[in-house]
C-alpha positions as CSV (number, residue, x, y, z in Angstrom):
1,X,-3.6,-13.2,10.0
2,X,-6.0,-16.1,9.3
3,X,-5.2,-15.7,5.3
4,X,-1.0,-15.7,5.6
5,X,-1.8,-18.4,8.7
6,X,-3.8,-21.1,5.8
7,X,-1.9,-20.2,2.9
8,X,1.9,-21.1,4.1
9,X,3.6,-19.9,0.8
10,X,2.3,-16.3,0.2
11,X,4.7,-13.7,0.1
12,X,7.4,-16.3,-0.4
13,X,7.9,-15.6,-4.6
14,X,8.0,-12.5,-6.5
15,X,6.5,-12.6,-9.7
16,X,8.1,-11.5,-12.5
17,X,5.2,-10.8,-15.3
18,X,4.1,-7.1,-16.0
19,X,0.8,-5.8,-14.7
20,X,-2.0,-6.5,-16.9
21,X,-4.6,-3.7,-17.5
22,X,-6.9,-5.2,-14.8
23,X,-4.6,-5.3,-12.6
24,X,-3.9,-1.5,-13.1
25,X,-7.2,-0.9,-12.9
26,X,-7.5,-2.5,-9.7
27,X,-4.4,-0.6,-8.2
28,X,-6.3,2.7,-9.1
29,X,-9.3,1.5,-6.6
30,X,-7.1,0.0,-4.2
31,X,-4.9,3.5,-4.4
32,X,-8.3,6.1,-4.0
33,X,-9.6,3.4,-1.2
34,X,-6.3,3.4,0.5
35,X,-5.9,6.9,0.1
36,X,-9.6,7.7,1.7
37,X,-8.9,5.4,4.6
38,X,-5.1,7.0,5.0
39,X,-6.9,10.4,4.9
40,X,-9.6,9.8,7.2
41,X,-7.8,7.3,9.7
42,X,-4.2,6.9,9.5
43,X,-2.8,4.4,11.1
44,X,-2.5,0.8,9.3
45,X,-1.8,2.3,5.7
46,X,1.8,0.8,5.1
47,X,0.4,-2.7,6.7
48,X,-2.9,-2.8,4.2
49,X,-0.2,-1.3,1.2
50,X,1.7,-4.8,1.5
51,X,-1.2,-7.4,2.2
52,X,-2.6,-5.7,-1.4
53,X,0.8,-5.7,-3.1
54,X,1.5,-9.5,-1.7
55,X,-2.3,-10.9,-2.3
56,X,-3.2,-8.8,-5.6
57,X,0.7,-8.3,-7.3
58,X,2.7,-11.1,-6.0
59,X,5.2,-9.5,-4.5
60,X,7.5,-11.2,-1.8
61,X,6.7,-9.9,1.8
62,X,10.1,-7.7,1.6
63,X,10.0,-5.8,-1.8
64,X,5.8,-5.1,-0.6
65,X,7.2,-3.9,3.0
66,X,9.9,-1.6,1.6
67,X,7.0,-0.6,-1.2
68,X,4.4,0.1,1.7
69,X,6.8,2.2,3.4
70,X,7.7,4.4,0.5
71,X,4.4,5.4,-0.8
72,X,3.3,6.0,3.1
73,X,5.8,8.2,3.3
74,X,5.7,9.8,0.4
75,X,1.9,10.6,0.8
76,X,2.8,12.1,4.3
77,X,5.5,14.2,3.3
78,X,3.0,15.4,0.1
79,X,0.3,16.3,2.8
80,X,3.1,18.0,5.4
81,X,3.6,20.4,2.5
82,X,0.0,21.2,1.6
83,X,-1.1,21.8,5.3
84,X,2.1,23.2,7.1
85,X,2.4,26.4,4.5
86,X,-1.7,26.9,5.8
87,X,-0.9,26.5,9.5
88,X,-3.2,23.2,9.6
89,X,-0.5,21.0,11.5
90,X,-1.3,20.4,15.2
């Protein structure tokens, strides 16, 4: 909250240029990092999805929400199919 709180324009522009291949590289780290903490914890994944995709990509604070929010879903419904097929849901 302290970051978006000092820096008054973040999130406010979209940038237009494609990735570079740090940036890709980065997005793999940030993905397997994410990924462990989504596995192991759960709840926060969408929030730390956008502050990654607004800090690191530039995106505006709506396109990284609605981006958040697909991917969380989309790993959910990717581990609803692995584990409900071997009765691992509680």
């Amino acid at each position: 909250m302290s970051y978006t709180f000092l820096k008054k324009d973040l999130g406010q522009i979209q940038r237009t240029a494609k990735l570079t291949r740090k940036e890709t590289l980065w997005g793999l780290f940030f993905g397997a990092l994410i990924g462990f903490y989504d596995g192991i914890f759960g709840p926060g994944t969408g929030s730390l999805l956008a502050f990654i995709f607004v800090r690191f990509y530039g995106y505006d604070f709506l396109t990284a929400n609605a981006s958040g929010k697909v991917i969380n879903t989309t790993t959910n419904f990717a581990a609803l199919t692995f584990f409900v097929p071997h009765g691992h849901v509680v």
